[in-house]
C-alpha positions in Angstrom: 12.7 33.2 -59.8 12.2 37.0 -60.5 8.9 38.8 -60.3 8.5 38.9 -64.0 8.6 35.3 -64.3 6.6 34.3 -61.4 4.0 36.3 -63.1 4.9 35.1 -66.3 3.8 31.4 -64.7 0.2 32.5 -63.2 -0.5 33.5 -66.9 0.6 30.2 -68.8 -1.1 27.9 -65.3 -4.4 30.1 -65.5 -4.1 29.7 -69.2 -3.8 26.4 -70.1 -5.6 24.9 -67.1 -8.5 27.1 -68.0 -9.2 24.9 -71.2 -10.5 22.0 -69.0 -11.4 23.6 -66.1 -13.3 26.7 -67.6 -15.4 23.4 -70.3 -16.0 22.0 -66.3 -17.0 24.9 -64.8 -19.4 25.5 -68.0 -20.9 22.0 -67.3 -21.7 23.3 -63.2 -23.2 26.8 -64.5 -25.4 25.0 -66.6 -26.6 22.7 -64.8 -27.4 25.1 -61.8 -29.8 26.8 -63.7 -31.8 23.1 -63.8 -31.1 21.7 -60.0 -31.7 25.2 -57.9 -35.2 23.9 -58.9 -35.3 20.4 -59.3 -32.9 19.4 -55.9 -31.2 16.0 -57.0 -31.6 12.9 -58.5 -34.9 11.5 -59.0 -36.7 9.8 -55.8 -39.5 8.4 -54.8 -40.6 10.8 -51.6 -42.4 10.2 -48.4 -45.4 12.0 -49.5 -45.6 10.4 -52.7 -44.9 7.1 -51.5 -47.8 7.7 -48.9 -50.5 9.2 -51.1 -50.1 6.1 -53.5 -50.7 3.1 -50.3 -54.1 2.1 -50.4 -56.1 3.1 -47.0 -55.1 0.7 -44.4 -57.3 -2.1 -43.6 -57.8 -2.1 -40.0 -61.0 -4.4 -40.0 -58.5 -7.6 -41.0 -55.5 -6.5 -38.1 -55.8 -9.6 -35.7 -52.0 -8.9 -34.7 -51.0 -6.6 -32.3 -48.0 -4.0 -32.6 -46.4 -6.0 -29.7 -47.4 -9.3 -30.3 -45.5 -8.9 -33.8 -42.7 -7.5 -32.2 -42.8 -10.5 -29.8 -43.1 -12.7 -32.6 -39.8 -12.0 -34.8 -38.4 -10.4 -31.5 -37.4 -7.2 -32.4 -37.0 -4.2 -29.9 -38.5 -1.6 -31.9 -42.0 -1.2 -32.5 -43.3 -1.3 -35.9 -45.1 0.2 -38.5 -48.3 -0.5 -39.4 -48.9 -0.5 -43.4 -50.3 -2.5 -46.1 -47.9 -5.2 -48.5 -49.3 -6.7 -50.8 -53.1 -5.4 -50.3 -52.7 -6.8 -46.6 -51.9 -5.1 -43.6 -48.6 -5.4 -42.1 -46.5 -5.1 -39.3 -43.2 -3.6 -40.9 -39.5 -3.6 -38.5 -37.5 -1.0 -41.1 -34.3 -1.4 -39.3 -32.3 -3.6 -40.4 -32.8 -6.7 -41.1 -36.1 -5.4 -42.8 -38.9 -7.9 -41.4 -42.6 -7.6 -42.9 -45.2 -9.6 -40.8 -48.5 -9.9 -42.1 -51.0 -8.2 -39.0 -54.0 -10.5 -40.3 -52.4 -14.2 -39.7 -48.9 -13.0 -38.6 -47.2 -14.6 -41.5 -43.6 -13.7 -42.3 -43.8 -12.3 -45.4 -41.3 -13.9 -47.9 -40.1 -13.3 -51.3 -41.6 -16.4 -53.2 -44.7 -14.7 -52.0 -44.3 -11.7 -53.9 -45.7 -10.5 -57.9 -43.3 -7.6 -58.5 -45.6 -6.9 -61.5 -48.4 -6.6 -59.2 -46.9 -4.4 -56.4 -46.0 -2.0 -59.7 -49.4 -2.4 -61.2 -51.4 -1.2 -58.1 -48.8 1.2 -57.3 -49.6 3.0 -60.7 -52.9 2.4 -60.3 -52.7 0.2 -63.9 -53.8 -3.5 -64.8 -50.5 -5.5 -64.7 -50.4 -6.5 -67.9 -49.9 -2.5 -69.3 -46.4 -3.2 -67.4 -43.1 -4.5 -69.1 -40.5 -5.8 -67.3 -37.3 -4.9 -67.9 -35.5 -7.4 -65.9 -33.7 -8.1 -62.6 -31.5 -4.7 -61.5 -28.4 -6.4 -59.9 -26.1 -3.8 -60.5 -27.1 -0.1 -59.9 -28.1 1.5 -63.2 -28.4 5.3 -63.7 -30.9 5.7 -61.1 -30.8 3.7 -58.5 -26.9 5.0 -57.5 -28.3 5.6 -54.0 -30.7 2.5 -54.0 -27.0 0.1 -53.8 -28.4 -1.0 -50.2 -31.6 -2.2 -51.7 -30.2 -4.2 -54.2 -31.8 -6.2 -56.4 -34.7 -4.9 -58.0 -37.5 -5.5 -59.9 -37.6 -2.9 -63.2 -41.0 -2.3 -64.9 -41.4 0.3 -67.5 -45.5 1.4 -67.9 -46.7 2.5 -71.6 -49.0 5.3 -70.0 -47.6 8.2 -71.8 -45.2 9.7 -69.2 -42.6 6.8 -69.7 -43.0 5.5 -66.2 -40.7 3.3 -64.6 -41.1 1.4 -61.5 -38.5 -0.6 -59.1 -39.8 -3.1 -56.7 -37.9 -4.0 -53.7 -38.8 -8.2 -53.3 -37.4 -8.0 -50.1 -39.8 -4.9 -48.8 -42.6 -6.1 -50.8 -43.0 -2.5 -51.8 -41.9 0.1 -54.8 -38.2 2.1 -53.8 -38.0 4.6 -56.8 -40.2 5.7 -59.4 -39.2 8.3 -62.2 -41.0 9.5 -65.6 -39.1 10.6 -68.5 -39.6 14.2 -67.3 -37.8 13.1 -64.0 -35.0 11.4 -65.9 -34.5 14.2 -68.4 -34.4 16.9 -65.7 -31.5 15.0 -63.9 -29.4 14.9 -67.3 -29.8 18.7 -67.1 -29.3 19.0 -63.8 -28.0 16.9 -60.8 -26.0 14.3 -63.0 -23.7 16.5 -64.8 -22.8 19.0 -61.9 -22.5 16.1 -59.3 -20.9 14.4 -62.2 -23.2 11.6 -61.3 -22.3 9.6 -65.0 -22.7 5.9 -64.0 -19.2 4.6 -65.0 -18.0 7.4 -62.4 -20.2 7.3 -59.5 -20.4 3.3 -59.5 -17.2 3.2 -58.1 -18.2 5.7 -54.8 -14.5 6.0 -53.9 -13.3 6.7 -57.3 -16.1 9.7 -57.7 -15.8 11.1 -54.6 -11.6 11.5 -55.2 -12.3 13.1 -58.8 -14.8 15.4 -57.7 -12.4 16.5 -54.9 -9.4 16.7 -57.1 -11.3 18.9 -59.5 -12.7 21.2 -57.4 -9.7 21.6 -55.8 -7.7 22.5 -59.0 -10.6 24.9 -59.7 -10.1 26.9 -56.2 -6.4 27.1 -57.3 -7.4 27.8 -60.9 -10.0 30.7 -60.4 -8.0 32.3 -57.4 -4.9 32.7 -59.7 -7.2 34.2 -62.1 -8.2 37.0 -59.3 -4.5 37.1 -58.4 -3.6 38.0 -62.2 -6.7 40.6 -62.2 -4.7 42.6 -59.8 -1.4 41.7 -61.0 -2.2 42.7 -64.5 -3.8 45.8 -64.0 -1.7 48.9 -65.5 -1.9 50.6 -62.2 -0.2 53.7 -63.5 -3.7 54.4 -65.4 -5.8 53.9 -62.3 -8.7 55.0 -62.4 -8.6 55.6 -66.1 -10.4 51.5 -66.3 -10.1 51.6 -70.1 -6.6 52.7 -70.1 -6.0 50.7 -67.0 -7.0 47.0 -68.3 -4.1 45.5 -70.4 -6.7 43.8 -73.0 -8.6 43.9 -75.7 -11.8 42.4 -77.4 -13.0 39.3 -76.0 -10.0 39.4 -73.2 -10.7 42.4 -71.9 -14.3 41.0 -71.9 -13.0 38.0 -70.1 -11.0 40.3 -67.4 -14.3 42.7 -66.9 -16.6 39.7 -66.0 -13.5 38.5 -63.7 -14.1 41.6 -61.9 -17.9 41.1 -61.6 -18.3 37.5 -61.1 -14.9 35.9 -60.2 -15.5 36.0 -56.5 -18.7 34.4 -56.9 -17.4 31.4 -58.8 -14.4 31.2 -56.2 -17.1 31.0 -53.5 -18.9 28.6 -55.4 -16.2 26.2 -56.3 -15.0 25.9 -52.9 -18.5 25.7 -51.4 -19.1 22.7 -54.0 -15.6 21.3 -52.7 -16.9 21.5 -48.8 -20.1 19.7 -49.7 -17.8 16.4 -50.5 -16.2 16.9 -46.6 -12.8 16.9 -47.9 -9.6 16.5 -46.2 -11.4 15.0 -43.5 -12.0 18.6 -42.4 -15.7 17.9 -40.8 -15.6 14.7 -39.4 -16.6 15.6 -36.0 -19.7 14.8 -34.1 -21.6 16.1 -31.3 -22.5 14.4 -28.1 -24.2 11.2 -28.0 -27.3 10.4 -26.4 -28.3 7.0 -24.5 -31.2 6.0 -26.1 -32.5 3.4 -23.7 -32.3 5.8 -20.8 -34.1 8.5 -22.5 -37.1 6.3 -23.8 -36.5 4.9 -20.3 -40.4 5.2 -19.7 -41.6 3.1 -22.4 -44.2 1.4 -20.4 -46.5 3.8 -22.2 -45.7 1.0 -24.9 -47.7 -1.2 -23.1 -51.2 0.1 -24.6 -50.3 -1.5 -27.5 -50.4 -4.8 -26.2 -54.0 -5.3 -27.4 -55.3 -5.7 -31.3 -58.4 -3.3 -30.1 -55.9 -0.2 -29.7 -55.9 -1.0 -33.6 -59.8 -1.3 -33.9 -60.0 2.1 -32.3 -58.7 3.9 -34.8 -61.8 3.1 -36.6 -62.9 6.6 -35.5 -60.0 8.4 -37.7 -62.1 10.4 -39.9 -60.5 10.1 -43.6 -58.4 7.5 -45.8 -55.6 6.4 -42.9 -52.9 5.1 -44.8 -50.1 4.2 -42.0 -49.8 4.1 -38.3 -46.3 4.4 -36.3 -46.6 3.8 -32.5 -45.0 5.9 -30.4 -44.3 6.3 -26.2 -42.7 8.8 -24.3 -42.9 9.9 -20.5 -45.1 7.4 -19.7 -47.7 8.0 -22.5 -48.6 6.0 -25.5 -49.9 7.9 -28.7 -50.0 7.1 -32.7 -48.3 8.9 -35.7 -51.2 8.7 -38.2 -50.8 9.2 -42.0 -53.7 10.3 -43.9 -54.7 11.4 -47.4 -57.0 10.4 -49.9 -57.2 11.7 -53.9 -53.4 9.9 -54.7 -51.7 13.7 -54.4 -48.9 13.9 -52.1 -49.4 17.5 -51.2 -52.5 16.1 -49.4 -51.0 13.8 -47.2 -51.0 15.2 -43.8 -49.8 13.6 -39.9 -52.1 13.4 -36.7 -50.8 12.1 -33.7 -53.7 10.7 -30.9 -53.5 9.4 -27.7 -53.9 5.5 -27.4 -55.8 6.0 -24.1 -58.9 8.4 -25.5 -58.1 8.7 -29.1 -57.8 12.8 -28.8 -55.3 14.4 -30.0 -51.7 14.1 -28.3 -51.4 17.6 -26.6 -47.4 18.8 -26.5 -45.0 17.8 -24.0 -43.3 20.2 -21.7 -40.2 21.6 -21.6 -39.5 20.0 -17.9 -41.1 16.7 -19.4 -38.2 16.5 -22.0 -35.6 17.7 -20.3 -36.2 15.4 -17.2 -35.9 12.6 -19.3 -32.9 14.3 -21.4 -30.8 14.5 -18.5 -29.5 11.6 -17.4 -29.4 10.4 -21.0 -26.5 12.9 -21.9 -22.7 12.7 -20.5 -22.4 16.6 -20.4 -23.8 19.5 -18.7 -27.4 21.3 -20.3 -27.3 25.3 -21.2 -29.3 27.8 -22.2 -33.0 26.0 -23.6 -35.6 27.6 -26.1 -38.6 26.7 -27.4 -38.9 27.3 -30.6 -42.2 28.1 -33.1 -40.2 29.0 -36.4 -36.8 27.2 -38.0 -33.7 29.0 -36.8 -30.6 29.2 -39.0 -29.4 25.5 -38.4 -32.9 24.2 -38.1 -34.9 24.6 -40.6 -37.3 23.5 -43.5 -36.9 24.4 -47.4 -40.3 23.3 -49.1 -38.4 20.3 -50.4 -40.8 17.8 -52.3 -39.0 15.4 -51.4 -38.9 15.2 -48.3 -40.9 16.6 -45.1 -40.5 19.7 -43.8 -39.2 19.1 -39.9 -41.4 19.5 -37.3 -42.5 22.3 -35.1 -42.0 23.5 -32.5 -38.9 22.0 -30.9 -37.0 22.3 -27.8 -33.5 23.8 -28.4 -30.7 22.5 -25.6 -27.4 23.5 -25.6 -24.7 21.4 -23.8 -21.3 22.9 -22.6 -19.3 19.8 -24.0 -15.9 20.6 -26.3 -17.9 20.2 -29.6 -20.7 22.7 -28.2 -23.8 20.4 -29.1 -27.2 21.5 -29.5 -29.8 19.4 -29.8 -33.9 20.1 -31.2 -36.6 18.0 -29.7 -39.8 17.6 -30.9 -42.4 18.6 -28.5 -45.2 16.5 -29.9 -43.2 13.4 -29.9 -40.2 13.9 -27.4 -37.8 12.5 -30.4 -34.5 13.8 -31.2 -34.7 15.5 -34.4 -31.6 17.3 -35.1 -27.7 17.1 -33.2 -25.9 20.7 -34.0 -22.5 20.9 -33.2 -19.9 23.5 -33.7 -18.2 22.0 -37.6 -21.5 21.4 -38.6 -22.7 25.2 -38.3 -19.7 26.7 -39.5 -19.8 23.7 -42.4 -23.8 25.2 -42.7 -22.7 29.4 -43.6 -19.3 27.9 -45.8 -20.9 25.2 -47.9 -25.3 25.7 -48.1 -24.8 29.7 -46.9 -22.0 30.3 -49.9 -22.9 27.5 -52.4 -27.1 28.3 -51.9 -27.4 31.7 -50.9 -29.1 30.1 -48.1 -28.6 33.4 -46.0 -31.4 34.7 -44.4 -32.0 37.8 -45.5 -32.0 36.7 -49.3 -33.1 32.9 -49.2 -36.8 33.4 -48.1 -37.7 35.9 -50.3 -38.1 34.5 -53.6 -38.6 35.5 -56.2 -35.6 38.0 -55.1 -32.9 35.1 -54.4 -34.4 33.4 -57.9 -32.9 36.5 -60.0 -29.9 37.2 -57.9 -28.8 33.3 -58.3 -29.7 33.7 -62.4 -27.7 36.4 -62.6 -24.8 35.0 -60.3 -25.2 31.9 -63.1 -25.2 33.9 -66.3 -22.2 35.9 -65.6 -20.4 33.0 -64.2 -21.2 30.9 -67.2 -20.5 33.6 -69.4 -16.9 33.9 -68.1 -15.9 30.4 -68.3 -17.1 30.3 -71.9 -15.3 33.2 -72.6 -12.0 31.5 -70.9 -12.6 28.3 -72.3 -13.2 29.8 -76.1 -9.6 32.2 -75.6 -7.3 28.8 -74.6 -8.7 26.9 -77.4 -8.4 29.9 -80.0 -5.0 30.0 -78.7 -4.0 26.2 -78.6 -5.4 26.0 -82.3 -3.3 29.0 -83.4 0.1 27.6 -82.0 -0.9 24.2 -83.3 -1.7 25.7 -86.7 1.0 25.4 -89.4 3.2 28.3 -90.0 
């Protein structure tokens, strides 16, 4: 095939193609103007799901954490909460296990009013809820919820179209949106994660169509930069007027090629990496032993008494939940408190069971003596870090928690060059970094976010460069998409 006629190709592929693709790629623009903002599918966070729990009764606790972990013999330790208006032990590993801490009752489902746990979760009488019925399939918003399955839907009449879904099994509310939540994510997440329900019900289905599309659209928009060059009347360089082959709306189409064609490259294939495809990411980094590096957990033995419970009596504020915790030898508490209902006030205190003062920081030797025989590879270079480094980090989310600081950084020498971040106020393992998941971190959140430091933190700056980014990429697929159907309705028109 001659020159001329491979060229001749790329035009009539980049062409026709563009109809569907550049209508996609409208659909993606679009909606990134909505999810830079609003980050996903409606969920019920941590925060919120905390500031609405009424404070924790801990004058009724006659159970204690290990005498409801001896009880339904679980390993883990668990969490102390309130179902149902009662305090409760709560094992969240699977199987989920809810044992009541002021008779130690199993809690089971014929013991639940769904309507109930969604009336006080509101905050509403329970007749001001209707129910909407039994959710054994997921629906629009509960695609991520599959695990949970079935619900309990109620819809509130309190202005802000509530609706509520109660887990019977957890004794507790899983998701709750408002028709500003649910409208954002028709602007937003569900169209450019093509989230539509018929589609993303079937998981293996979606994920090969969003793959297959966002592949064609890296081989779509690169043959578009291919013809940018190939088309250009060289001879008139750098005459640009003379030099671009087009006119009206084409040349239009050509110039914003030039501006923004790279970007939307970037972002397509960005948006492809996020899916993993190929099976291009699929490695992990080093394991660690967990029992050898809890290996002290006789510090869990201050929990063997209900008056470890009573003393936390002293807490000053509205204590909502209590996690128990041990780790070189020492037992302490994860305490979550808040009071006025708002999740920004929620806020986490961890104490020493022995005195009740707060849990001071481990040391660097503390956590790497018990890291190191609990990991099959050699340790490296160690830091302690104050502030978020480039792979471990925080972004405001409201949905979920920002990690915690500071951490203890350990690199290992193994072949997938793991790094791990330790919390020095609990010991746990908050974050394994290995070599595919930072490179995956600058080609997918670094290209696809802007998530590069020297733009990302300072807003409003990244907020204007993205909009702009997002205008002229959505201008240029409209543009593309409005030529191929002009020109598929002029050949199809009757001579």
């Amino acid at each position: 095939m001659s020159v001329r006629h491979w060229q001749r190709f790329l035009i009539l592929s980049h062409r026709y193609l563009g109809i569907a693709l550049c209508l996609l790629l409208c659909l993606w623009f679009a909606s990134g103007f909505v999810i830079i903002y609003t980050g996903g599918m409606p969920q019920l966070s941590e925060a919120e799901r905390l500031a609405r729990l009424p404070v924790l009764n801990l004058g009724a606790v006659e159970l204690s954490p290990q005498a409801a972990r001896a009880a339904v013999r679980r390993t883990e330790f668990p969490t102390l909460t309130t179902r149902l208006g009662r305090p409760a032990s709560v094992f969240t590993r699977n199987p989920v296990q809810v044992l009541f801490a002021d008779n130690g009752e199993l809690l089971t489902s014929d013991m639940i009013s769904s309507r109930q746990i969604a009336a006080d979760f509101l905050g509403a009488p329970p007749d001001a809820l209707d129910r909407v019925g039994l959710i054994e399939r997921v629906d629009q918003w509960t695609l991520e919820l599959s695990s949970e399955l079935p619900l309990q839907k109620y819809r509130s009449g309190d202005g802000q179209g509530s609706e509520i879904y109660v887990s019977p099994s957890r004794g507790r509310v899983v998701l709750y949106t408002t028709s500003r939540d649910r409208l954002l994510a028709w602007l937003g997440a569900i169209p450019h994660w093509l989230y539509f329900l018929p589609l993303r019900a079937d998981r293996a289905l979606w994920s090969t169509t969003v793959v297959t599309l966002a592949s064609v659209g890296v081989v779509f928009v690169a043959l578009g930069l291919v013809l940018m060059f190939t088309q250009l009347r060289w001879r008139h360089w750098p005459k640009l007027a003379r030099a671009i082959p087009y006119r009206g709306l084409m040349k239009w189409h050509y110039m914003l090629g030039v501006g923004f064609g790279w970007c939307v490259l970037t972002w397509v294939f960005s948006g492809l990496l996020s899916m993993e495809p190929y099976s291009w990411n699929r490695a992990s980094g080093i394991g660690i032993d967990v029992a050898t590096y809890y290996r002290s957990r006789a510090g869990m033995s201050a929990f063997e008494s209900v008056a470890t419970v009573a003393d936390l009596a002293v807490i000053e504020g509205s204590l909502k939940e209590v996690k128990f915790h041990a780790f070189a030898g020492k037992g302490f508490y994860e305490l979550s408190i808040g009071g006025d209902g708002s999740a920004g006030a929620i806020s986490r205190e961890f104490r020493e069971v022995a005195s009740m003062e707060p849990l001071g920081l481990f040391t660097d030797a503390q956590i790497l003596a018990q890291l190191e025989p609990a990991v099959a590879a050699n340790m490296g270079a160690t830091e302690i870090l104050t502030e978020y480094d480039s792979y471990y980090y925080g972004r405001n989310s409201r949905l979920q928690m920002a990690p915690p600081l500071p951490v203890l950084r350990v690199d290992f020498d193994d072949v997938a060059g793991s790094r791990y971040y330790l919390s020095l106020q609990t010991g746990e393992l908050e974050f394994v970094s290995h070599r595919a998941n930072r490179t995956e971190r600058w080609l997918y959140r670094g290209l696809h976010s802007l998530d590069f430091n020297f733009l990302y933190p300072y807003r409003p700056a990244w907020d204007v460069v993205v909009w702009l980014l997002l205008a002229g990429g959505l201008l240029l697929s409209l543009l593309g998409a409005y030529l191929g159907l002009a020109r598929v309705g002029r050949w199809l028109k009757p001579r």
